[in-house]
C-alpha positions as CSV (number, residue, x, y, z in Angstrom):
1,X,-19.3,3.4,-22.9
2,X,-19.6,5.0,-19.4
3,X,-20.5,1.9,-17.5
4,X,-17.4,-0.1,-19.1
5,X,-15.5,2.9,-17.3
6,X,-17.1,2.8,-14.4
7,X,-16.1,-1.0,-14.1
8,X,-13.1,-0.5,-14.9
9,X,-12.7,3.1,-12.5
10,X,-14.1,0.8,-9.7
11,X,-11.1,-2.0,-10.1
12,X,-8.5,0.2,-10.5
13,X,-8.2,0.9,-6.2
14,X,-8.5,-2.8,-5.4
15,X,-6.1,-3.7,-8.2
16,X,-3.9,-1.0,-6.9
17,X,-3.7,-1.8,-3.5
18,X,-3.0,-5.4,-4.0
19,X,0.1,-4.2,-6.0
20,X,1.0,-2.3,-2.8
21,X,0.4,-5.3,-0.7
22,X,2.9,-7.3,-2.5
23,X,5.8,-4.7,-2.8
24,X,5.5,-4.1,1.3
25,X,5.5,-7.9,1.4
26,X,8.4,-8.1,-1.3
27,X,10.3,-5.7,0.8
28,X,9.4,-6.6,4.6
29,X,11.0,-10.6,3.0
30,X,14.4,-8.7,1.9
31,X,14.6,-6.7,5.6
32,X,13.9,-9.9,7.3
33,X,16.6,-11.5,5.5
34,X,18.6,-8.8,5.5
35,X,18.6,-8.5,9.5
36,X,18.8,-11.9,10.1
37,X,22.5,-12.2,7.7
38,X,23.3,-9.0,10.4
39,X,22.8,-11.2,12.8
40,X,24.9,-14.3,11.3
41,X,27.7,-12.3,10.4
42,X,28.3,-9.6,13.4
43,X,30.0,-11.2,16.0
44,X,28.3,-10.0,19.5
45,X,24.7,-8.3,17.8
46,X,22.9,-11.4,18.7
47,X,23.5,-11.3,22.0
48,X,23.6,-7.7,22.3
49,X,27.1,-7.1,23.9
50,X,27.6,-3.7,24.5
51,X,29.6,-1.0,21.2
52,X,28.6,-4.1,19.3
53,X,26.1,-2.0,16.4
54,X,23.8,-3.4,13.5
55,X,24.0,-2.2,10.1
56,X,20.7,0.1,9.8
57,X,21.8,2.4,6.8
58,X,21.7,-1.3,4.9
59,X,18.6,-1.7,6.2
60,X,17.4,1.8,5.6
61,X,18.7,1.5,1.8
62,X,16.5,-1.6,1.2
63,X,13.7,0.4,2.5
64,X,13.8,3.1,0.8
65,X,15.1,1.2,-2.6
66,X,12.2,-1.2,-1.9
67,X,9.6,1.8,-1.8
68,X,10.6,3.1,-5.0
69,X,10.8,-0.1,-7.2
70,X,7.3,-1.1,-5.3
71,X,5.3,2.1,-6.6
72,X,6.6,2.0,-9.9
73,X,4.1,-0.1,-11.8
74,X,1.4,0.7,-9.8
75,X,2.2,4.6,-10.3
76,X,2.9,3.6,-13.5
77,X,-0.8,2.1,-14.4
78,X,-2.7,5.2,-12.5
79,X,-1.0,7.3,-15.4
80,X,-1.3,4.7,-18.2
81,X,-5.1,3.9,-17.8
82,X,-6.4,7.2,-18.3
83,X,-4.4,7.3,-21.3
84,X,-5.5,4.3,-22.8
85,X,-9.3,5.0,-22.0
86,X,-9.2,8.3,-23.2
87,X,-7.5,7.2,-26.9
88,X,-10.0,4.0,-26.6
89,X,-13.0,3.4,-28.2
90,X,-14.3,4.3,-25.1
91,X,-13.3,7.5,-25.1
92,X,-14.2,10.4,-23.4
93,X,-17.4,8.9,-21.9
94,X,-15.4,6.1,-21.0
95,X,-12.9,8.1,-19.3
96,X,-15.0,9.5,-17.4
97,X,-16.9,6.6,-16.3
98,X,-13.8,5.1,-15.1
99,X,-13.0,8.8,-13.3
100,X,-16.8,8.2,-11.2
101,X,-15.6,4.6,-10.2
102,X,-12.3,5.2,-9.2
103,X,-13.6,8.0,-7.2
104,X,-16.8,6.2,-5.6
105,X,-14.7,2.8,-4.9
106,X,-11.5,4.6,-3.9
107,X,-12.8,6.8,-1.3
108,X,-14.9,4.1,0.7
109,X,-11.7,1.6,0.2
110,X,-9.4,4.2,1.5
111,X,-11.5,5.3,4.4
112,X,-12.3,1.2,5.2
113,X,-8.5,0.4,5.1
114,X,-7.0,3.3,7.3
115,X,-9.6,2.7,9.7
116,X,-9.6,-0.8,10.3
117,X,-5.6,-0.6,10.0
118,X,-5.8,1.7,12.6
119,X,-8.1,-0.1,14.9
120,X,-6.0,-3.6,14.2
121,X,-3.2,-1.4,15.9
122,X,-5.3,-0.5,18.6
123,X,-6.3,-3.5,19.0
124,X,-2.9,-5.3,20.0
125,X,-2.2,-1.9,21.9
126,X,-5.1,-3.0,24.5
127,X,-4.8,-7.0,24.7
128,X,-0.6,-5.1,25.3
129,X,-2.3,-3.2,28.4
130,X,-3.7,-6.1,30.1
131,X,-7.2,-6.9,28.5
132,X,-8.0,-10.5,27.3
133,X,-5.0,-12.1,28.8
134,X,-2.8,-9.0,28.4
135,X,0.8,-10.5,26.3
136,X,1.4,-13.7,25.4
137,X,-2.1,-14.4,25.4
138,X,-3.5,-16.2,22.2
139,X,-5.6,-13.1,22.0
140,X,-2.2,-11.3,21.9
141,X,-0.9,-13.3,19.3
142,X,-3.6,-13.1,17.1
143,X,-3.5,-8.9,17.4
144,X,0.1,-9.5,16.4
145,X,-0.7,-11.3,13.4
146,X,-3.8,-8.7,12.6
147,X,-1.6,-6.4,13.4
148,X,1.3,-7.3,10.9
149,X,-1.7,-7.2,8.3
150,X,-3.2,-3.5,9.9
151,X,0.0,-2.0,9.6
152,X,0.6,-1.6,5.5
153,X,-3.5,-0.9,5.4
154,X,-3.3,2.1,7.5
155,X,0.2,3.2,6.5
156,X,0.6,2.3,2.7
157,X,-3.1,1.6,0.7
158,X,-5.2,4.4,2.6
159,X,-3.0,7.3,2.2
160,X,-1.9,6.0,-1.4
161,X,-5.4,5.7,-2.8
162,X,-6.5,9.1,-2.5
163,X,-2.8,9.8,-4.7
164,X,-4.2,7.1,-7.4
165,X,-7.5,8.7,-7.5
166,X,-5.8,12.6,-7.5
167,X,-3.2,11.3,-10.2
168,X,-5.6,10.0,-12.3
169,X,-7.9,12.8,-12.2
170,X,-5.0,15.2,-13.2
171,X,-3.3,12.9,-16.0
172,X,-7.2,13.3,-17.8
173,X,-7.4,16.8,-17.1
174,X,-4.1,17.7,-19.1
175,X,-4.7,15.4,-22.0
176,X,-8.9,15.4,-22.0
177,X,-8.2,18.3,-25.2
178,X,-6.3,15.5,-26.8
179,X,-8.9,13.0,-26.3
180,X,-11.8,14.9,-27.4
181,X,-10.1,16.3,-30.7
């Protein structure tokens, strides 16, 4: 029973954190298309002529309503699983099995992604000094694309782990007398 959740505690950060992946790419597609039917439809923006002004509280409405749609299943599984482990066959044990992997997994995964999301940003802010060919280099373009990739790892799965592992921790506290009566 505790080794089922364990397994199942250790998949829940990667499984969450691909969810996240999605939504920021879900939503980074809509502002792309978003700014590029700004710059369609305003006369002037595209070739910046002056009291000519983009849109942004459209843009900052898709990201905001973009957030909020993307955490809703996976906020809505880090509350569901404890549930349905605790009332399982599983059970207690179980549940807290899967509490010991979330925790052991989550916390390396969320100190591996911040950091190397981090240093994928310091690594285009170097080659942008000068170093290995400085910009336009092909070593700049290929910290852009690392870059594009570091950006949501530091920014979105680190910091949102440790709130999947605290979430599911407190969701089993309140209901653990339900599960063991």
């Amino acid at each position: 029973m505790i080794l089922a959740g364990l397994l199942i505690g250790a998949m829940m950060p990667f499984f969450f954190s691909s969810m996240l992946f999605g939504a920021v790419g879900k939503c980074a597609d809509t502002m792309i298309q978003e700014v590029r039917r700004q710059f369609r439809e305003i006369p002037g923006l595209k070739e910046g002529k002056e009291g000519v002004v983009p849109d942004s509280t459209k843009c900052v409405s898709i990201a905001t309503k973009g957030a909020i749609k993307g955490m809703l299943l996976p906020g809505g599984l880090a509350i569901v699983f404890p549930v349905i482990i605790g009332f399982s066959p599983l059970g207690t044990a179980g549940l807290a099995g899967m509490l010991v992997g979330a925790i052991a997994t989550g916390v390396m995964l969320g100190i591996q992604t911040a950091n190397s999301g981090g240093a994928m940003d310091n690594a285009k802010k170097y080659i942008e000094e000068g170093h290995f060919g400085g910009k336009g280099s092909e070593a700049h373009k290929a910290a852009v694309v690392g870059d594009t990739v570091g950006d949501p790892l530091k920014d979105t799965v680190g910091p949102s782990i440790n709130i999947l592992i605290k979430l599911m921790c407190v969701i089993s506290l309140v209901l653990a007398p339900l599960f063991a009566g």
